[in-house]
C-alpha positions as CSV (number, residue, x, y, z in Angstrom):
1,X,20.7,-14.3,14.0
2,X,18.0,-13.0,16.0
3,X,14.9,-16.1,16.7
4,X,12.6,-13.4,15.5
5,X,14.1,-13.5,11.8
6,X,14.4,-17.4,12.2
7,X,10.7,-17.7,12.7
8,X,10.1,-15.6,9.7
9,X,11.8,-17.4,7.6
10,X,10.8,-20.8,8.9
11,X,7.3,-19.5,8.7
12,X,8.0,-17.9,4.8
13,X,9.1,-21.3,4.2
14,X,6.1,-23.2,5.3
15,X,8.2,-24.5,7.9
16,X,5.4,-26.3,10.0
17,X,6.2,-25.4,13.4
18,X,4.2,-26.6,17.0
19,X,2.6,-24.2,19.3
20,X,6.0,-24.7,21.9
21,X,8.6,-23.8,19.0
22,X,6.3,-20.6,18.2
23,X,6.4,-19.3,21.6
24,X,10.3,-20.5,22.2
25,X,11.1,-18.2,19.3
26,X,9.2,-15.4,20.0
27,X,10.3,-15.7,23.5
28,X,13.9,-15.9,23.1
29,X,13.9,-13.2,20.3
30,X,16.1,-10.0,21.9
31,X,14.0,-7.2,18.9
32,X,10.8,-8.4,20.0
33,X,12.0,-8.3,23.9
34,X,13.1,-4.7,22.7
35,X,9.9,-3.7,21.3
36,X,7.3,-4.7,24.2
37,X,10.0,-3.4,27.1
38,X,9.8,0.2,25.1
39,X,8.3,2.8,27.2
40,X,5.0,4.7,25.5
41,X,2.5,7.0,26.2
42,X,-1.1,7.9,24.8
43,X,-1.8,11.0,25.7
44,X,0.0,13.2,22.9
45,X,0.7,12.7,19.4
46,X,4.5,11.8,20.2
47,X,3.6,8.7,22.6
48,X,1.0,7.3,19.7
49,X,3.4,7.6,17.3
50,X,6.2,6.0,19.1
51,X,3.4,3.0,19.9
52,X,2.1,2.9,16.2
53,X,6.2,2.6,14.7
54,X,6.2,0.0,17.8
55,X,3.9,-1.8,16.8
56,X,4.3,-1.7,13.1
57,X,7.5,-3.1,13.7
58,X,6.1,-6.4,15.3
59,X,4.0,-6.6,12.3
60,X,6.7,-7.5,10.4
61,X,7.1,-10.7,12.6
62,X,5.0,-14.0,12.9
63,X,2.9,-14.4,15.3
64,X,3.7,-11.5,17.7
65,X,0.0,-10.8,18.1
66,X,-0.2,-14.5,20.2
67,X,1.9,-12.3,22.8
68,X,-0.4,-10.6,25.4
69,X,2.0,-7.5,25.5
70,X,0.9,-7.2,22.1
71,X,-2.4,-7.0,22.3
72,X,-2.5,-4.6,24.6
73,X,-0.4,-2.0,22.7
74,X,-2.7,-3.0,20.0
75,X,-6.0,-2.3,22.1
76,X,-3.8,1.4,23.5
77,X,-3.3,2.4,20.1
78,X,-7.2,1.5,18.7
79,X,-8.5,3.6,21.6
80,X,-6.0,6.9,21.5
81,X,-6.5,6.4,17.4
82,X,-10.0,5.5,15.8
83,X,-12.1,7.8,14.7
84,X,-15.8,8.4,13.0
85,X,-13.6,8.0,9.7
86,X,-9.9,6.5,10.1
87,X,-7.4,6.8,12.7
88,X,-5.4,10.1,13.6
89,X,-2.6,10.3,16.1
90,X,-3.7,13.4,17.0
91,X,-6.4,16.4,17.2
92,X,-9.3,14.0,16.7
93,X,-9.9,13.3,12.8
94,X,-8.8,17.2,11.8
95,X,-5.5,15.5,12.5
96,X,-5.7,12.6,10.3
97,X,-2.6,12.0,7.5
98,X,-2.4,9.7,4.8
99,X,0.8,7.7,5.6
100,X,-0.1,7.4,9.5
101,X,-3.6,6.8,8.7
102,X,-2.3,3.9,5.9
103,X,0.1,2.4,8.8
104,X,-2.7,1.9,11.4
105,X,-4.7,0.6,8.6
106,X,-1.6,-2.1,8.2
107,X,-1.2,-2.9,11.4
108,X,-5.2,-3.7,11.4
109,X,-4.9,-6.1,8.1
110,X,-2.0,-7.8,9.7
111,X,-3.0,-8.7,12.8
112,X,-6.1,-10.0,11.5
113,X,-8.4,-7.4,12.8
114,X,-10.9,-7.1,9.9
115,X,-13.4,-4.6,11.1
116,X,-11.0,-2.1,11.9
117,X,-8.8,-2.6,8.8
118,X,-11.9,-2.5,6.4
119,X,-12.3,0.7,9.0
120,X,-9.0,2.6,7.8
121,X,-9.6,0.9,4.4
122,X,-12.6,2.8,3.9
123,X,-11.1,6.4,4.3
124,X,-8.5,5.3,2.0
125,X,-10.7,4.6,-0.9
126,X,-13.0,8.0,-0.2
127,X,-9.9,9.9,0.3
128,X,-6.6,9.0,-1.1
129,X,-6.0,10.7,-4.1
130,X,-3.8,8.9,-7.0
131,X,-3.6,11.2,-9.4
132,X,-1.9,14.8,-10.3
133,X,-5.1,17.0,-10.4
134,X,-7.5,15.0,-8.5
135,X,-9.1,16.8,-5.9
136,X,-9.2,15.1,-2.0
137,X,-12.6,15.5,-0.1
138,X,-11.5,14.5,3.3
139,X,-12.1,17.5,5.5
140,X,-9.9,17.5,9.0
141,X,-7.8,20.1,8.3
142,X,-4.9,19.2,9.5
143,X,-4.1,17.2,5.8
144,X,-4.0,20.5,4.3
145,X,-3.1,23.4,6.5
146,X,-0.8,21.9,9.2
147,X,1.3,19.5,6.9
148,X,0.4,20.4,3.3
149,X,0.4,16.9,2.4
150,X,-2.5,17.1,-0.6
151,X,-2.1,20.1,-2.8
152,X,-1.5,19.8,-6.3
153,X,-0.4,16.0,-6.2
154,X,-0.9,13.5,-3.6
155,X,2.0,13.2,-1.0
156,X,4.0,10.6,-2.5
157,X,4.5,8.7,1.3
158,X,0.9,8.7,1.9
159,X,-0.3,7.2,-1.6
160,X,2.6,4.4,-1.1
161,X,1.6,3.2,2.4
162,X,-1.7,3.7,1.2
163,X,-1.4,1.3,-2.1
164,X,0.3,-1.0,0.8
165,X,-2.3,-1.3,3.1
166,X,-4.5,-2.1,0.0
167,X,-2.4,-4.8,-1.5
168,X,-2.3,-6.4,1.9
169,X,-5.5,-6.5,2.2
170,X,-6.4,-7.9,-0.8
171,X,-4.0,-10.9,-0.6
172,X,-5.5,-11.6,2.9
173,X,-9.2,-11.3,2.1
174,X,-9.5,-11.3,-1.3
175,X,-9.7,-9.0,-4.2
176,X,-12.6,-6.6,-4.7
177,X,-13.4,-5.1,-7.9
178,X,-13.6,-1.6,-5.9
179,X,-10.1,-2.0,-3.9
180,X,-8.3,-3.0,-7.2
181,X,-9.3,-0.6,-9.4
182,X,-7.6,1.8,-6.8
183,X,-4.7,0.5,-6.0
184,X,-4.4,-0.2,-10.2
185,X,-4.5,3.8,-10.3
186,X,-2.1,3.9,-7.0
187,X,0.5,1.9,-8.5
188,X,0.1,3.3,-12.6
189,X,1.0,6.8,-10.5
190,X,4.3,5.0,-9.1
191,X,5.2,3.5,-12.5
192,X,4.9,6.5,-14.0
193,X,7.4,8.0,-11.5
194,X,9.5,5.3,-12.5
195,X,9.7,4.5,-8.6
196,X,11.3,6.9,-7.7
197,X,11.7,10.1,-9.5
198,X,9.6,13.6,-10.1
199,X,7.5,13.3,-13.3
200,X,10.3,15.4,-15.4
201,X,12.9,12.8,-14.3
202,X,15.6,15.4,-13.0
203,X,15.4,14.7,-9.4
204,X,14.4,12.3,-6.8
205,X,11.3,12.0,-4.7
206,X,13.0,13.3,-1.3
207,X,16.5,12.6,-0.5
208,X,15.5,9.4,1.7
209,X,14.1,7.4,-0.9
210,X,16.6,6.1,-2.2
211,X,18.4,5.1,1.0
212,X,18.7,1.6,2.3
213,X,16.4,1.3,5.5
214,X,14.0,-1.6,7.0
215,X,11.8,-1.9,8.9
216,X,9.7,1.4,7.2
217,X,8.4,4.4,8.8
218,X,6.4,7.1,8.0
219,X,8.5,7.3,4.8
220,X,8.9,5.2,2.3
221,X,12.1,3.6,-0.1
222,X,12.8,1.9,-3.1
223,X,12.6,-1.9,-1.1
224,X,9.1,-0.9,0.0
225,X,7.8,0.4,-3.4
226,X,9.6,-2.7,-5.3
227,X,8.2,-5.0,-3.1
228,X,4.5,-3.4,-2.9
229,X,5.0,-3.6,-7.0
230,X,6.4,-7.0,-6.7
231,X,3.3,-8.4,-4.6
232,X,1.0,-6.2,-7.8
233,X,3.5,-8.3,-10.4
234,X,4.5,-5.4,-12.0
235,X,8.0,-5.5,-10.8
236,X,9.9,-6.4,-14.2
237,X,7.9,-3.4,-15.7
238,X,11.0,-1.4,-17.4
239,X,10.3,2.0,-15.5
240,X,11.6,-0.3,-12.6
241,X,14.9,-0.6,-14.0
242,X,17.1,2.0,-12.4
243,X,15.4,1.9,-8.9
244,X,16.0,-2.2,-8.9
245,X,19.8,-1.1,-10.4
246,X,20.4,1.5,-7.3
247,X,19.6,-1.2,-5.1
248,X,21.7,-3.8,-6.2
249,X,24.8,-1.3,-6.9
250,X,24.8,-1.1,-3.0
251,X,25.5,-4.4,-2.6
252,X,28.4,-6.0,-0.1
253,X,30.6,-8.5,-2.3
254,X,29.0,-11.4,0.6
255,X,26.1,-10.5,-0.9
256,X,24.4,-8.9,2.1
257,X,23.3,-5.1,2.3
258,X,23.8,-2.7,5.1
259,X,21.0,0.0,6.2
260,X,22.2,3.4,5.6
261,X,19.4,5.5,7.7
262,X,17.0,5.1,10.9
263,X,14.2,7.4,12.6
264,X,13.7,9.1,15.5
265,X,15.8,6.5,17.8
266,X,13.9,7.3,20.9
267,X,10.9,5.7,19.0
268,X,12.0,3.1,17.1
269,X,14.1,0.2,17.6
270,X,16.7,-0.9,15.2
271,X,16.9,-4.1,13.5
272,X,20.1,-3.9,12.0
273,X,23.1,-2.5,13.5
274,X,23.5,0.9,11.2
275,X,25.9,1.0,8.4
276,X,26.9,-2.6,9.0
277,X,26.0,-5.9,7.2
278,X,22.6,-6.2,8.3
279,X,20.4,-9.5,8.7
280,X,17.3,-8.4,8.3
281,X,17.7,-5.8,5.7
282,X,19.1,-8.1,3.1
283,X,16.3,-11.0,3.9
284,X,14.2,-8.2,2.7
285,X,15.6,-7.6,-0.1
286,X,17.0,-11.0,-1.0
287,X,12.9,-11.7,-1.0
288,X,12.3,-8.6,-3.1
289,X,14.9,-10.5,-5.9
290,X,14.0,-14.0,-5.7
């Protein structure tokens, strides 16, 4: 087992662990080694991507931030990303998308830098639309005309990260009246997809979301939306029944689970071995069903 998952789990344990065992683990750790050695540039919209899925990556680990490679991917991707309004990874804030936006925003919450997570948070709650109908005001253009990811109904990616990034946030600075009354509206719009499916239940919401994949991109899954509605305790609501039931059914008879997709390998570094019994994936979920 890599020392990266050890430490998370020590740490989800409340493991109390000295400043040396910290660093020895983080040190040691061949993902984390992976993620700082990775090659990125800032100059064009591929090279921020590749360092925001970097860096989103590490915040899924404890104490990676302590790391000074860290911070300085972190400090890279604040000044090729922050805008008047939000972060765009490209094409100044016309180029601005809910899920990317939504991801910085995560990375901001998680390694504790408030300003600039309350920065992200704030074009989330002027902007994110939750609803079939509702009409988005934001106004770089790219949102509409590039990607077409607002028209009729929000994109359902960008309203997931989004409800993420505000769930997070709340559990790490506390609930606002404001915050929770959105990300009540976010995750009603989920339920009533019953996770996972269009509103007439004869399809699925994009053929990856039901796939088996951790750590999360710029799409979303079922462990993602099940945990985001398990950290909301809404997760024994019965329109969660067959999304928690697709899971399970993939299931190895040890118990484990074994990712089934990955994104763009050149910037993202895999956690699990694909299509093999993977560590990491089933912690997450094994946490998701506890």
């Amino acid at each position: 087992m890599d020392t990266a998952l050890i430490l998370k789990k020590k740490v989800r344990q409340g493991e109390k662990l000295s400043d040396q065992q910290i660093d020895s683990l983080l040190r040691e750790s061949q993902i984390i080694e992976s993620l700082l050695l990775a090659d990125y540039q800032i100059d064009k919209f591929t090279g921020l991507r590749k360092l925001e899925f970097l860096l989103l990556e590490l915040s899924e680990i404890p104490y990676t931030i302590r790391l000074e490679k860290t911070k300085t991917m972190l400090t890279d991707l604040i000044k090729g990303t922050k805008q008047v309004e939000g972060f765009s990874l490209s094409n100044g804030e016309n180029g601005i998308l809910a899920c990317h936006q939504a991801m910085m925003t995560l990375i901001m919450i998680r390694f504790e830098e408030k300003e600039l997570a309350e920065h992200g948070l704030n074009w989330i709650m002027r902007y994110q639309i939750t609803k079939k109908g509702e009409v988005c005001h934001w106004h770089g253009c790219d949102l509409y005309q590039r990607f077409g990811c607002v028209g009729k109904t929000p994109c359902y990616d960008g309203l997931a990260k989004s409800m993420k990034a505000l769930s997070e946030f709340q559990f790490r600075y506390g609930q606002e009246e404001r915050i929770q009354q959105k990300l009540s509206e976010g995750i009603a719009y989920i339920l009533e997809h019953e996770v996972y499916k269009t509103m007439d239940r004869s399809v699925t919401l994009g053929g990856d979301i039901t796939k088996l994949f951790y750590p999360y991109p710029y799409r979303t899954n079922l462990i993602e939306l099940l945990t985001l509605l398990k950290s909301e305790k809404v997760l024994s609501d019965i329109r969660t029944t067959d999304a928690k039931a697709i899971i399970l059914n993939k299931q190895n008879s040890d118990g484990s689970f074994n990712p089934e997709k990955t994104f763009m390998k050149t910037s993202w570094v895999v956690f699990d071995e694909m299509k093999k019994s993977g560590e990491w994936i089933s912690d997450e979920i094994e946490q998701l069903f506890i």
